[in-house]
C-alpha positions in Angstrom: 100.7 107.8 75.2 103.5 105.2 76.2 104.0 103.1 73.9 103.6 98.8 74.2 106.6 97.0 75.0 107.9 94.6 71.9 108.7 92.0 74.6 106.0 89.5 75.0 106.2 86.6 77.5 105.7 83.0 76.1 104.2 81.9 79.6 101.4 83.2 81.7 102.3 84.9 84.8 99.1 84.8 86.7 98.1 81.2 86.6 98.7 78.7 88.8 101.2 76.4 88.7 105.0 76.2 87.5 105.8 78.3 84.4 109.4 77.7 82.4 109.8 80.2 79.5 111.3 83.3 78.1 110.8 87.0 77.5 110.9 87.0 74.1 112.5 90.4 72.3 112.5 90.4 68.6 116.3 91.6 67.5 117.0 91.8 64.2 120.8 91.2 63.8 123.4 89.9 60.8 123.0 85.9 61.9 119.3 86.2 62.3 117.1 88.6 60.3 113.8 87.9 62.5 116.1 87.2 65.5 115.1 87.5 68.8 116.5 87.7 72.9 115.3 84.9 74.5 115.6 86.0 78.6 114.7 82.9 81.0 112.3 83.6 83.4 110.0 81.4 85.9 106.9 81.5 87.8 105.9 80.1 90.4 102.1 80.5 91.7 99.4 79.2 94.0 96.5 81.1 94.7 95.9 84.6 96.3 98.7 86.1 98.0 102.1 88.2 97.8 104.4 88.1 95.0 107.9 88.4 95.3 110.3 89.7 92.1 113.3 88.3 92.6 116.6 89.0 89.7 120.2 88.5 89.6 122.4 89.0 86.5 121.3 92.9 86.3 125.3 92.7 85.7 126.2 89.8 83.4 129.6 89.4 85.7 127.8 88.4 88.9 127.6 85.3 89.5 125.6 84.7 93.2 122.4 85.5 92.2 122.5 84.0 88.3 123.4 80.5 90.5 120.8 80.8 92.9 118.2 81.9 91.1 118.8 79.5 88.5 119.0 76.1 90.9 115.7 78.1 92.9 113.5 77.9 89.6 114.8 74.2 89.4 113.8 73.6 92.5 110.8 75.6 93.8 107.1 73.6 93.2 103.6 75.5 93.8 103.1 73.6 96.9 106.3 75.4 98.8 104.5 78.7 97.7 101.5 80.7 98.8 100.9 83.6 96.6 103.4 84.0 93.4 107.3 84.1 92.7 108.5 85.6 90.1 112.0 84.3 89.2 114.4 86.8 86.7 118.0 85.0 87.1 119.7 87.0 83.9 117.9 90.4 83.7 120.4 91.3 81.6 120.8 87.9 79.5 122.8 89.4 76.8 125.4 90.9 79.1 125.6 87.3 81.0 125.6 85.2 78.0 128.7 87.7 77.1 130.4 87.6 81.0 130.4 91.4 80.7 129.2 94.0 82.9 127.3 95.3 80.4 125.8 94.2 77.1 127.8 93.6 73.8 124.7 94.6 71.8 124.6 98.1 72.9 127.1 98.7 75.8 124.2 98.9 78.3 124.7 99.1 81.9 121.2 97.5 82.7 121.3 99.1 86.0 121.9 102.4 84.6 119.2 102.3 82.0 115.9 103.0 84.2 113.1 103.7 83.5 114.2 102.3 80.0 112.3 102.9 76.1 110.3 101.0 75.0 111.7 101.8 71.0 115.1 102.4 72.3 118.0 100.3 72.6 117.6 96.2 73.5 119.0 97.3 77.2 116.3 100.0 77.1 114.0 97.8 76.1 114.4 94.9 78.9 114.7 97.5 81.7 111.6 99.5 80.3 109.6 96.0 80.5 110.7 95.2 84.1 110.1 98.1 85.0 106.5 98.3 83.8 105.4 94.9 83.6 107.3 93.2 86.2 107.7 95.5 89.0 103.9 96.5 89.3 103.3 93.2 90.0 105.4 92.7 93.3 104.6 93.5 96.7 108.6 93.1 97.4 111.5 93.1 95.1 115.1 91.1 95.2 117.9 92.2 93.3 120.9 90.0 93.7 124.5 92.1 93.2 128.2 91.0 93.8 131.5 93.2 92.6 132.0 91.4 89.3 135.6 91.2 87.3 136.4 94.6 88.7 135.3 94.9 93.1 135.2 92.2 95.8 132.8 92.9 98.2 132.3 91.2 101.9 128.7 89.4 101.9 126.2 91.8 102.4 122.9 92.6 102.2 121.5 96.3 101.8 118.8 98.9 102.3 118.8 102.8 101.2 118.0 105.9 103.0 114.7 106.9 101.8 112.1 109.8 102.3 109.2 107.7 103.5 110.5 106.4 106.9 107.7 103.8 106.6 109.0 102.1 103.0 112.4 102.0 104.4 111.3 100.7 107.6 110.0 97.5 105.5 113.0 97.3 103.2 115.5 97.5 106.4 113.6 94.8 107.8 113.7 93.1 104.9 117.5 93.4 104.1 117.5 92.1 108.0 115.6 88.7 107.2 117.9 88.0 104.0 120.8 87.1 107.0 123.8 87.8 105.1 126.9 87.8 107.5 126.6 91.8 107.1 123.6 94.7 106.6 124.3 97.3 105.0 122.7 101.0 105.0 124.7 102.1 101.4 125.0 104.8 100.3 124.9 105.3 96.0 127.3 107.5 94.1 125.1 108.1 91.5 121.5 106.3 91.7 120.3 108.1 88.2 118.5 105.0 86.4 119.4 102.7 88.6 117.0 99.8 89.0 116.9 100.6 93.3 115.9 103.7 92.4 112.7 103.3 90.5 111.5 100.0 92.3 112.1 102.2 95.4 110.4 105.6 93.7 107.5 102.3 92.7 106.8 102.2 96.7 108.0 98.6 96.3 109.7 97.1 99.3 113.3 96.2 98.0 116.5 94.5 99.2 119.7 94.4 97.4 122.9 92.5 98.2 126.7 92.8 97.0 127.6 88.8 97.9 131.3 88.9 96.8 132.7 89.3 93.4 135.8 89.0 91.3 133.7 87.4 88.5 133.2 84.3 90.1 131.5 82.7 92.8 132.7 80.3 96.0 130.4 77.4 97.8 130.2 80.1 100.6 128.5 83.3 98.6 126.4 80.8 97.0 124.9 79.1 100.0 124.5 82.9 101.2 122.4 83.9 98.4 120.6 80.2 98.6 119.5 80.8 102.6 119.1 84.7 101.9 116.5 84.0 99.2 114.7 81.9 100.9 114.6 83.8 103.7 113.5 87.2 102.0 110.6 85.2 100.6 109.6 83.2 104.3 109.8 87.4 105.3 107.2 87.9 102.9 104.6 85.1 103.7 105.1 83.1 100.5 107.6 80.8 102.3 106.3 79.1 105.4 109.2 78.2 108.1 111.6 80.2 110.2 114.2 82.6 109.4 117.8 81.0 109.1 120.4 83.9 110.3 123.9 83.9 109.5 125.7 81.1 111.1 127.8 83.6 113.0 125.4 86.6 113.0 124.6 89.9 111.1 126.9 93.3 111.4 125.2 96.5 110.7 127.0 98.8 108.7 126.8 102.3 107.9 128.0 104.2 104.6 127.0 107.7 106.2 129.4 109.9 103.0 131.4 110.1 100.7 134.5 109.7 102.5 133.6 106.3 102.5 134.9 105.8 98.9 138.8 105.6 98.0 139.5 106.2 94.6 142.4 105.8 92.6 144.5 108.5 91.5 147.3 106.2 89.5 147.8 103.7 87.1 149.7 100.8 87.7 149.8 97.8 89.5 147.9 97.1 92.7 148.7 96.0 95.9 146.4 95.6 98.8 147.7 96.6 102.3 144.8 95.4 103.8 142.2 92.5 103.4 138.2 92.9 103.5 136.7 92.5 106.7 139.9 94.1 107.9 139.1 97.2 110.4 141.1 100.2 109.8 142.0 103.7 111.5 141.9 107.3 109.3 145.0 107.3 107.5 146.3 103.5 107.7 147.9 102.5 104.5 145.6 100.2 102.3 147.1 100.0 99.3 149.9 100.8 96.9 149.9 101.6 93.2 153.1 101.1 91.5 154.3 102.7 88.3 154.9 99.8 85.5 156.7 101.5 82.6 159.8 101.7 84.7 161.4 99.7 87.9 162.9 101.7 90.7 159.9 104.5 90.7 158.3 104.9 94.2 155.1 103.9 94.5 151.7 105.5 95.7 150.6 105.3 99.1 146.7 104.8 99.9 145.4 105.4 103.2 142.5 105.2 105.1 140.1 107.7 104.9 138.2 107.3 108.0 138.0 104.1 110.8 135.7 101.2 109.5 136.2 97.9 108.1 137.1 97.1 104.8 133.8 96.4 103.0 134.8 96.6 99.3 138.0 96.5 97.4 139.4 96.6 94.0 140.0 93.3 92.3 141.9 92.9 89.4 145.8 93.5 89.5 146.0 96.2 87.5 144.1 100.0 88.1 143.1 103.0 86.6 142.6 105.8 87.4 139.5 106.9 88.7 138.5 103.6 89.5 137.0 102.1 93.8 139.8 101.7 95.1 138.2 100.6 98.4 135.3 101.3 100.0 135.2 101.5 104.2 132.1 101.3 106.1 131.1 102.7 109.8 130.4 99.8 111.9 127.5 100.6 113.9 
């Protein structure tokens, strides 16, 4: 038998109305012996109709959908809505709160962590309650994603290849409605316990979105995220209005193997040959990585691995190895 969650709510989230509060998860620590993690969340509801699970900060780095989804509980009443909205802006607070990737209590990567414990670690803990409190309440499911400290990504919002051809039918035309400037079809490295995975393995309909990165956020990726929100819920019925596409457009985009993924091979210092949104031939140079113990050393050439556009890069000066070095996407 599964065992309850520890995490109560301290608001209801089937009444009507406009609810401010937390998940509440009692954490005994060394500055508070009957402690707890208090995680923000809001709902929004008004009467019979779909709900709509919408979270950002499943990395504590990413700053486009913490923003939005913080000003949207701000700003969202129960007259806009028709059905129920549930708002998640920090799924992993503790991670936020710490402008990590992943949390200080335990090292969890939140979006490694599904289908969680419910008497494991506080990561465990959170995703375990999402996952089976949250989730079975939504008819579709928004998870908010940018590159953090480490990637830049181009604005994009994204769907998966999945089994059912009907599901992914409604989370392609779903990831369509969002209107970032690009779509995405991606392709995962590794989707073990991710939080795609098990929404998508739920049935749920679910869009995700990598809206820029380099932990921080511009005017642009945030009004992105603002209109893309919005959007996914007018695609759902909870929103009346029309559909506000990209000021300039949508451009598919294709991840169709591995090939699409450069990675690093070096240490040393970074520089980028190219730009995102740059389109690039198999085997044009896109970066160098340059040996810093010593001057005069020749440094590494990158190249292209196939013909796309420049969809993802590595951020920060410096690189390790094994680390994205870029990632380049088929144009479709």
């Amino acid at each position: 038998m599964t065992k309850a969650s520890p995490i109560s709510p301290t608001i209801p989230l089937d009444r009507d109305g406009i609810h401010h509060g937390f998940l509440k998860l009692p954490y005994s620590r060394d500055d508070s012996a009957w402690g707890a993690v208090m995680i923000p969340i809001t709902v929004i509801r008004n009467g019979a109709g779909p709900t709509a699970l919408l979270t950002g900060g499943n990395h504590g780095d990413e700053y486009e959908g913490l923003v939005s989804l913080f000003k949207l509980a701000g700003s969202l009443t129960p007259a806009d809505v028709t059905g129920r909205v549930i708002i998640l802006p920090a799924m992993n607070y503790p991670a936020f709160r710490n402008a990590s990737r992943t949390s200080p209590i335990d090292a969890g990567n939140m979006n490694r962590s599904y289908p969680g414990k419910p008497d494991g670690t506080v990561t465990q803990k959170i995703a375990d309650y999402v996952l089976r409190y949250l989730v079975p309440e939504a008819d579709i499911v928004l998870d908010i994603h940018s590159g953090g400290k480490t990637l830049d990504f181009i604005p994009f919002a994204a769907a998966h290849v999945l089994p059912d051809k009907e599901q992914e039918a409604r989370c392609v035309a779903a990831m369509k409605a969002f209107g970032a400037p690009y779509s995405m079809m991606m392709l995962e490295l590794d989707a073990v316990g991710m939080f795609d995975t098990v929404v998508e393995e739920a049935g749920k309909t679910f869009v995700t979105t990598e809206l820029g990165g380099g932990g921080s956020t511009t005017a642009e990726r945030v009004a992105i995220a603002d209109r893309g929100v919005r959007n996914v819920l007018i695609h759902a019925g909870i929103l009346a209005g029309e559909l506000e596409p990209a000021p300039n457009g949508t451009a598919m985009l294709d991840m169709p193997g591995d090939d699409c993924f450069v990675a690093s091979e070096d240490v040393g210092l970074f520089e980028p040959c190219v730009d995102l949104g740059d389109m690039v031939k198999k085997g044009d140079l896109i970066a160098r990585i340059y040996d810093v113990e010593r001057t005069g050393t020749p440094p590494r050439d990158y190249h292209a691995s196939r013909d796309g556009i420049i969809s993802c890069r590595h951020f920060p000066g410096l690189i390790k190895m094994g680390d994205c070095l870029a990632v380049i996407a088929k144009v479709l």
